[in-house]
C-alpha angles and dihedrals in degrees: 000000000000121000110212109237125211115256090257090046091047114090111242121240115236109201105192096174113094095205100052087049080054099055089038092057083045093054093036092057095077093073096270121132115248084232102063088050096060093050093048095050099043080049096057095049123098120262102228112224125223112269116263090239100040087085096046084050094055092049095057091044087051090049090047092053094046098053073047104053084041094057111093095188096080107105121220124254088254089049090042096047087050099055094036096042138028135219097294091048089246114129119270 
């Protein structure tokens, strides 16, 4: 459901391309709101789906990050730092 917002409440739209604020001000000169032509035009747009192999990605870098997570050999950055450098932070 969409809640109408006043016009304060409402984000403004920044258009930094000189030729879009051109064709906006063309379309806009028969009487229609910029506006209207945004949202005509965002609606018409197609929606991307998610590739087909972005979720089996996420799934091997979860299961990476779980044998991770799992090991208890890593050492921490404190434990790391005292066995590669010594006091003065030079390498052992």
């Amino acid at each position: 459901m969409h809640v109408m917002q006043t016009r304060r409440q409402q984000a403004s739209i920044t258009i930094r391309s000189d030729k879009a604020a051109a064709l906006l001000d063309q379309f806009a000169a028969s009487g229609r709101s910029k506006v209207s032509i945004i949202e005509d035009a965002l609606e018409r747009l197609p929606i991307r789906p998610d590739h087909p192999l972005e979720a089996e990605r996420r799934a091997r870098i979860a299961r990476v990050l779980e044998r991770l997570t799992a090991r208890a050999d890593i050492p921490s950055m404190i434990e790391f730092d005292a066995r590669e450098y010594d006091v003065r932070g030079n390498p052992r």
